[in-house]
FIVEXTOR-194606 format. One record per atom (N, C-alpha, C): atom name; x, y, z. Coordinates in nm, 4 decimals. Example, Ala and Ser with C-alpha at 12.3 -4.5 7.8 and 13.67 -1.06 7.14 Angstrom:
BEGIN
SITE atom        x        y        z
SITE    N   1.3190  -0.5690   0.7800
SITE   CA   1.2300  -0.4500   0.7800
SITE    C   1.3200  -0.3300   0.7800
SITE    N   1.2850  -0.2250   0.7080
SITE   CA   1.3670  -0.1060   0.7140
SITE    C   1.2900   0.0030   0.7870
//
This chain:
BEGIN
SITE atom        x        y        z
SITE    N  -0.9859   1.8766  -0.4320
SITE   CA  -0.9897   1.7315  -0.4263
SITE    C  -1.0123   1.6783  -0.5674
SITE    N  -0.9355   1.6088  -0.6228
SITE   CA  -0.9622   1.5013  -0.7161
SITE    C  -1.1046   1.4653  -0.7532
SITE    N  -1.1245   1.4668  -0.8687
SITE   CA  -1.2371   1.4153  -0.9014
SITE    C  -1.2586   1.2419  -0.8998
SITE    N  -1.3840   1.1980  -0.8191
SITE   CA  -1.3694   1.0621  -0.8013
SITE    C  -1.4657   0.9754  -0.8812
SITE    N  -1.3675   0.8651  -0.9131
SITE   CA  -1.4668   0.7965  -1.0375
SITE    C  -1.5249   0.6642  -0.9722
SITE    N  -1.5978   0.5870  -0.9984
SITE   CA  -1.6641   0.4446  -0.9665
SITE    C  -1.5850   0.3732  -1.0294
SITE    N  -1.5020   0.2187  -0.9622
SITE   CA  -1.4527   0.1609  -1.1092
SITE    C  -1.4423   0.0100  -0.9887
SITE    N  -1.4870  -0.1077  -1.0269
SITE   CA  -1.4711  -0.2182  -1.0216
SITE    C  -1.3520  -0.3495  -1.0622
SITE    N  -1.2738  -0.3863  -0.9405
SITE   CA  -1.1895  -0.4392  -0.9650
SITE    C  -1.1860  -0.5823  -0.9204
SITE    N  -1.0965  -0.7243  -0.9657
SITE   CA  -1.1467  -0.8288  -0.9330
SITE    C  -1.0191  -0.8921  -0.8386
SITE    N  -1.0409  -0.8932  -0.7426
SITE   CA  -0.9485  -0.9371  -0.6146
SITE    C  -0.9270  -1.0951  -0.5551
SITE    N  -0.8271  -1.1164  -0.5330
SITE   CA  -0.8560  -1.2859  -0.4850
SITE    C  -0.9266  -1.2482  -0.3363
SITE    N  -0.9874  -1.3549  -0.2840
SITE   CA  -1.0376  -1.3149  -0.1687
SITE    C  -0.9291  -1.3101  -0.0252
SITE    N  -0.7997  -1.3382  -0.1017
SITE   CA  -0.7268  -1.3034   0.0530
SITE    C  -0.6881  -1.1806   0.0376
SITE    N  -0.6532  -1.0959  -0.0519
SITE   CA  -0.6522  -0.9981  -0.1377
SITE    C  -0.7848  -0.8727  -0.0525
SITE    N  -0.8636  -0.9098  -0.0520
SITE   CA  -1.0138  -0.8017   0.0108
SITE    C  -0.9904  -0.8624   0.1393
SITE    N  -0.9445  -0.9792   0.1921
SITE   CA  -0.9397  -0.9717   0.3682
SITE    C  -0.8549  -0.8831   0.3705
SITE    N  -0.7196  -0.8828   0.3381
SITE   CA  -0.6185  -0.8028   0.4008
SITE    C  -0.6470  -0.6391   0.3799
SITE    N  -0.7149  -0.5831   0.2730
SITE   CA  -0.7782  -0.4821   0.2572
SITE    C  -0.8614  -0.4636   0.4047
SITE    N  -0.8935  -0.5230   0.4455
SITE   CA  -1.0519  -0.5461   0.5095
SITE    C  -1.0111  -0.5262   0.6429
SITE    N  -0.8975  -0.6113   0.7156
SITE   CA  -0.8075  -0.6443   0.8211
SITE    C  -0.7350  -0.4827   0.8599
SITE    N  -0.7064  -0.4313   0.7105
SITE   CA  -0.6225  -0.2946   0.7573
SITE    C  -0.6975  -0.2166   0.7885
SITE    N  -0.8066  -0.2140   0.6820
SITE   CA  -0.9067  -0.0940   0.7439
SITE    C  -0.9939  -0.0563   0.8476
SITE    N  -1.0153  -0.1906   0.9266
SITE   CA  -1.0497  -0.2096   1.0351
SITE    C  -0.9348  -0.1682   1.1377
SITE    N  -0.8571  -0.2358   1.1416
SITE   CA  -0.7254  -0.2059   1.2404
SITE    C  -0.6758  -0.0408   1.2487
SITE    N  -0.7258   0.0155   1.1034
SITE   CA  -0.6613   0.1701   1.0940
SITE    C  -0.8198   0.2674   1.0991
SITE    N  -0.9458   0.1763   1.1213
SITE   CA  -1.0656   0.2510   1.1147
SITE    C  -1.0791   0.3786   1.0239
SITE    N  -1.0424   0.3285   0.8895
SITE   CA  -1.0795   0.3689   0.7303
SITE    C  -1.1518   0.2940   0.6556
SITE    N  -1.2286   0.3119   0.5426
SITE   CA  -1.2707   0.2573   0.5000
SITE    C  -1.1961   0.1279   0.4213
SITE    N  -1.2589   0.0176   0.3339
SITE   CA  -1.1569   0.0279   0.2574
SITE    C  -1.1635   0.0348   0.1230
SITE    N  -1.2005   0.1550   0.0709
SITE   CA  -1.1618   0.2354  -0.0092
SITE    C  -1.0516   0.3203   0.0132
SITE    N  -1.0163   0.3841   0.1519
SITE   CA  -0.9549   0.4574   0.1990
SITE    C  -0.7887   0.3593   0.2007
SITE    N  -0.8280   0.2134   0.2734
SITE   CA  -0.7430   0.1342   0.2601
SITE    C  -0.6729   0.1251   0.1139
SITE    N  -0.7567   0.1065  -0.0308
SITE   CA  -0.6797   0.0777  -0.1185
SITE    C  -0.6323   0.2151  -0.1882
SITE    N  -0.6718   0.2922  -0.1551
SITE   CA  -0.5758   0.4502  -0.1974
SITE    C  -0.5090   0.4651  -0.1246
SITE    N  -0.4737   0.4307   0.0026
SITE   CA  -0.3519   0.3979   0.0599
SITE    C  -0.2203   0.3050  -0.0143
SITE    N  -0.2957   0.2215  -0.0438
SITE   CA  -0.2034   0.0870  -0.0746
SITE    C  -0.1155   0.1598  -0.2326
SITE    N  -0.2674   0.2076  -0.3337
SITE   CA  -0.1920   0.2778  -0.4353
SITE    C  -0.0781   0.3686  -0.4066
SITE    N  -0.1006   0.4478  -0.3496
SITE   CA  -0.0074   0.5417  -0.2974
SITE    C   0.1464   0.5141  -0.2553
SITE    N   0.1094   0.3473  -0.1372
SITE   CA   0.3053   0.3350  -0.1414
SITE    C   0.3057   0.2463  -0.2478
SITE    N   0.2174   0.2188  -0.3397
SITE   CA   0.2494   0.1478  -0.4867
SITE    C   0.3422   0.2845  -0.5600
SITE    N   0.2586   0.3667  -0.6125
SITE   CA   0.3261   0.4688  -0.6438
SITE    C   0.4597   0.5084  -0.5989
SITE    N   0.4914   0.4953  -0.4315
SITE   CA   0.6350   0.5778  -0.4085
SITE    C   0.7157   0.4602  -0.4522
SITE    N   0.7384   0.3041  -0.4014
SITE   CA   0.7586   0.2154  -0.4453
SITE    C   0.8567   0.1829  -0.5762
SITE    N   0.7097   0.2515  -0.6764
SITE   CA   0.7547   0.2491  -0.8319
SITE    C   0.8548   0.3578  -0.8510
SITE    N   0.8263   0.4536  -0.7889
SITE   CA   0.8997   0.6181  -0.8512
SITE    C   1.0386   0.5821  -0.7780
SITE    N   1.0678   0.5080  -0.6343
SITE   CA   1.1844   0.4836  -0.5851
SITE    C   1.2912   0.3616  -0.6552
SITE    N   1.2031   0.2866  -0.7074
SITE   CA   1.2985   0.1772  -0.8141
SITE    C   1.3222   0.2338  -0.9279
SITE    N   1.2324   0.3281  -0.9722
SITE   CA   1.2988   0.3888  -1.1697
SITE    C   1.4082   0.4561  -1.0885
SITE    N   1.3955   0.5579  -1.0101
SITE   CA   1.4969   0.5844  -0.9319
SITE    C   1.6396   0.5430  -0.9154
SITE    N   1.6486   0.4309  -0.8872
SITE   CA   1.7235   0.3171  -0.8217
SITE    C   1.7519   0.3658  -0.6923
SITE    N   1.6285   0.4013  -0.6035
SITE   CA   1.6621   0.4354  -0.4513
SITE    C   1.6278   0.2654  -0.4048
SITE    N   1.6667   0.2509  -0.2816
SITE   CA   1.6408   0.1587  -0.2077
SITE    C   1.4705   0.1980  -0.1201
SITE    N   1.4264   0.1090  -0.0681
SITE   CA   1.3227   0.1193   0.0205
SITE    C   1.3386   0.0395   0.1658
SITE    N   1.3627   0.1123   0.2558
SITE   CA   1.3976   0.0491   0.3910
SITE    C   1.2857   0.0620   0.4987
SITE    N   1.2207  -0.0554   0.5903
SITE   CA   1.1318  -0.0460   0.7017
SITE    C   1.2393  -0.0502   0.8267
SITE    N   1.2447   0.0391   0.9196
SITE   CA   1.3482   0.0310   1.0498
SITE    C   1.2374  -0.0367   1.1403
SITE    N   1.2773  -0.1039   1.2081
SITE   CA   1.2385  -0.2136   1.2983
SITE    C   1.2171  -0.1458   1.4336
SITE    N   1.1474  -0.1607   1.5293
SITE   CA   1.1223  -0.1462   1.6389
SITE    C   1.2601  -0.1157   1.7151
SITE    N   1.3512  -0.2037   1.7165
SITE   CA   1.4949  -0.2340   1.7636
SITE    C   1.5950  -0.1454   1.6829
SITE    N   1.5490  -0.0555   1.5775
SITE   CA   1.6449   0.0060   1.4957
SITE    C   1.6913  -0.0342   1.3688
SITE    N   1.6940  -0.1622   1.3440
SITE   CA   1.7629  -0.2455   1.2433
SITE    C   1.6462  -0.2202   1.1157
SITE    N   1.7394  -0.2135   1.0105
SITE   CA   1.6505  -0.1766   0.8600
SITE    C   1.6996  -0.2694   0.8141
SITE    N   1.5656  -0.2948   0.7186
SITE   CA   1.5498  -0.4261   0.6500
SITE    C   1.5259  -0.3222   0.5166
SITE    N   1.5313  -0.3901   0.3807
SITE   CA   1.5529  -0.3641   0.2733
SITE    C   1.4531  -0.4445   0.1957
SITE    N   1.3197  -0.3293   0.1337
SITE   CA   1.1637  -0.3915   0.0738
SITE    C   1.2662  -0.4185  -0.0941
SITE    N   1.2511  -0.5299  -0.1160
SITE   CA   1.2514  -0.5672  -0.2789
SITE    C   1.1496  -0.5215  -0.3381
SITE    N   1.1143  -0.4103  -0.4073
SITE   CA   1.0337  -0.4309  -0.5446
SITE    C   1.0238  -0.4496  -0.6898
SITE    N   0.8996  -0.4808  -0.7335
SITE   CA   0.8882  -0.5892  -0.8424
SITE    C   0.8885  -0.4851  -0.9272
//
């Protein structure tokens, strides 16, 4: 396991609800929540230097296409 560091970051407060909202809903912390979030930050980034696309398939089948920044 990774060595883990302490580090303080400054969030708008809708920003720590939605943190707050997931981790509850997924019963993780949310710490657990925002190393999540890094993580599809990370695939995200590595799929646009890429130039892959990023697609969510819908309940119904239909894929929608994530823009990233």
């Amino acid at each position: 396991m990774a060595e883990k560091v302490k580090v303080t970051v400054n969030l708008t407060k809708e920003d720590l609800e939605t943190l707050r909202e997931q981790a509850d809903k997924d019963g993780i912390t949310v710490t657990d929540a925002m190393r999540r979030s890094i993580g599809i930050g990370r695939i995200a980034a590595e799929a646009k230097q890429k130039g892959h696309k990023l697609l969510v398939e819908g309940d119904d089948g239909a894929l929608r296409q994530i823009e990233t920044l």
